[in-house]
N, C-alpha and C positions, 0 to 999 in steps of 0.2 A: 585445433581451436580456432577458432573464427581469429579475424585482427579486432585488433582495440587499437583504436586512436586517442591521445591526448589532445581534445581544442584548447590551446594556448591559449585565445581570445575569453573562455571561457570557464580560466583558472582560478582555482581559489587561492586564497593566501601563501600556503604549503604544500609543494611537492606532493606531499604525504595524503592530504586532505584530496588535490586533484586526484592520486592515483586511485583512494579510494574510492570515489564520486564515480570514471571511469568503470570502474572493476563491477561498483554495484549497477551500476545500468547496464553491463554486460552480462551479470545474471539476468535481469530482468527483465531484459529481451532474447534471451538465450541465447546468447553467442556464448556462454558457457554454461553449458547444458550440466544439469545432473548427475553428478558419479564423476563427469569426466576431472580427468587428473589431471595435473601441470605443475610445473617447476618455479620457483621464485625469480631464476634468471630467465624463464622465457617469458613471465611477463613482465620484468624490466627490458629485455629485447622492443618488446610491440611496444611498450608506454617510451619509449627513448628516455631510460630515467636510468640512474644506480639505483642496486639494491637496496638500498639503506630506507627510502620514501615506500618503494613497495613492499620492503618487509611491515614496516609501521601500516599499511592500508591491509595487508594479509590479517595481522593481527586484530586489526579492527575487526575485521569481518568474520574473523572465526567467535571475537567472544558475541558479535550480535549470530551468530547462528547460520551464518551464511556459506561457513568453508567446514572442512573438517581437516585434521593437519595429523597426521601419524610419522614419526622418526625415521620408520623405514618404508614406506610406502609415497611421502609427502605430503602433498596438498592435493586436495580434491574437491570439488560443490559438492554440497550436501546434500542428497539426493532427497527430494519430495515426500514428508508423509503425511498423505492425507488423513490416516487416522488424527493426525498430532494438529494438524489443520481444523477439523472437526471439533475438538476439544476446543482450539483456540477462537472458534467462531461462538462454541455454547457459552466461554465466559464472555464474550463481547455481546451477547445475548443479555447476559443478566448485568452485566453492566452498563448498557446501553438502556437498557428498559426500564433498573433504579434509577437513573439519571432524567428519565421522560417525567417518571410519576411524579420528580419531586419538584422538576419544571411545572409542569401542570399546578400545584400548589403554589405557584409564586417563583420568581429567579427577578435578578438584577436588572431597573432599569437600564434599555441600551443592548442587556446581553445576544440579543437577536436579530438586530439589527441588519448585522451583514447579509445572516442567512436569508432574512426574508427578501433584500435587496436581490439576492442570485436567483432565489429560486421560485420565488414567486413576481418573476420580470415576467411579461405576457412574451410569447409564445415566439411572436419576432424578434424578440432584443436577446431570445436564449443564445448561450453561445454555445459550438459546434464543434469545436475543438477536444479532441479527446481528451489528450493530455489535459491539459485547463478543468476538464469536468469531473475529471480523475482525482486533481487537485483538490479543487472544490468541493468534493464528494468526505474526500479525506476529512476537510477542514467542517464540512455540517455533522458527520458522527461526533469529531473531538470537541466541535465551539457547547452540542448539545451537553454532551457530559462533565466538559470546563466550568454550563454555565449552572450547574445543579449543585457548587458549591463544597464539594468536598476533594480537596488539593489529592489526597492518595487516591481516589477513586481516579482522578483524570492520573496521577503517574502510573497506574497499573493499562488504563487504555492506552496512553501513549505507547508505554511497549508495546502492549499488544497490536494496537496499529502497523509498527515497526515490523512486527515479524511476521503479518500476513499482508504484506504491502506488495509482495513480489506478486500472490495473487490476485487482491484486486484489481492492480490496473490494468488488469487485461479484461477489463465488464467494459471498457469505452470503445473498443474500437469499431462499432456499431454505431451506426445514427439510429435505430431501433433502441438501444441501450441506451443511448442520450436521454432520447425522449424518456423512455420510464424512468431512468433515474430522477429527470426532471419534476415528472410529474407525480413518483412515491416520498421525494421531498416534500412537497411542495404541501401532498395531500399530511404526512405525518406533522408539519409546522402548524398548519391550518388547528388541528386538534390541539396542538399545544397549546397554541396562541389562544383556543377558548375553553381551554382547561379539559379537555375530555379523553383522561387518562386513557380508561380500556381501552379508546376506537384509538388514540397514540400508540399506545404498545401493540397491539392487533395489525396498526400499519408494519410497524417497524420489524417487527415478527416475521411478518411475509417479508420484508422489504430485505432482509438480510439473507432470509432461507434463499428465494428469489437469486440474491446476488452469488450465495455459496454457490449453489448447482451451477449458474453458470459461466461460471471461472473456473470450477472444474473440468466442465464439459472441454472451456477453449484453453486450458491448460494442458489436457491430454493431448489433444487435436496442435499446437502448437511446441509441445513434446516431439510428439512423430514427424511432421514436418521436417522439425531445426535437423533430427536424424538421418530423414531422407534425403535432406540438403547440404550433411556431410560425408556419405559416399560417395 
């Protein structure tokens, strides 16, 4: 298993909460790859912690979907199903898409504000940072279906965000990926903004198929890799 580091500097409140925050960007850049196993005292060894904060961050991560824990086998990452991915992309499909049409009808003054601030800045003041765009990216799916008004509709995206997060943020690390993100924003906001539901959902439709393919493609390719970089 790869090392995991604790940044002290950039600890949260609780033991618990850093070991988690740790543990989860160690999936998410694979230094804990898929399937592979490990033990609760090897990763209190690498975090310099007692078990007691990484039991509490293991358990985090198993009820969000991240570990799998059996008695006699241990702890292990949960190994990748894209079938289960696939599904989780077609509800963010209809979720995403009730939430445009009913934009397009009207939503809160203000509610767009930010978005249109990020993403329709001209072309020089874009920013280039993956990470940050990654962010951003996050926050224009969830601000859209926040601002359409119906509180359970956005708690059912938030998880669902949540649990295909490990895959999207690997669509940034490309300046190629930047730019269309930028500019499938930019072009889906625009129709919002003048009410023109189908060419809205028709963006947004490609805009996600677009992003599904690939993240798979560099999720494979990033698979094999972390593999070939542990024998």
């Amino acid at each position: 298993m790869g090392s995991l580091r604790l940044a002290a500097n950039d600890a949260p409140g609780t033991l618990g909460d850093a070991a988690y925050l740790e543990l989860k960007e160690a999936l998410f850049a694979f230094r804990l790859l898929p399937g592979e196993r490990f033990s609760e005292n090897a990763i209190a060894v690498r975090l310099g912690m007692s078990r007691t904060p990484v039991r509490h961050a293991l358990a985090r991560l198993l009820r969000e979907g991240y570990l799998d824990m059996d008695v006699r086998s241990g702890w292990s990452v949960r190994k990748l199903d894209f079938e289960q991915f696939d599904h989780l992309y077609d509800l963010r499909l209809v979720l995403e898409t009730a939430a445009v049409r009913r934009l397009c009808e009207g939503y809160a003054e203000g509610a767009l504000d930010e978005l249109k601030d990020f993403w329709l800045a001209p072309p020089a003041e874009r920013v280039r940072d993956g990470q940050r765009v990654a962010d951003m990216d996050e926050a224009f799916h969830m601000t859209l279906v926040g601002a359409a008004g119906n509180p359970e509709m956005a708690r059912v995206h938030c998880d669902l965000t949540e649990r295909i997060r490990i895959l999207r943020r690997l669509d940034f690390g490309s300046a190629e990926r930047i730019v269309c993100t930028y500019d499938e924003h930019a072009a889906i906001l625009r129709a919002i903004l003048c009410g023109r539901a189908d060419q809205a959902v028709m963006l947004l439709r490609a805009h996600i198929e677009a992003s599904k393919a690939e993240v798979r493609k560099i999720t494979l390719h990033r698979l094999y890799s972390a593999r070939e970089q542990q024998r």
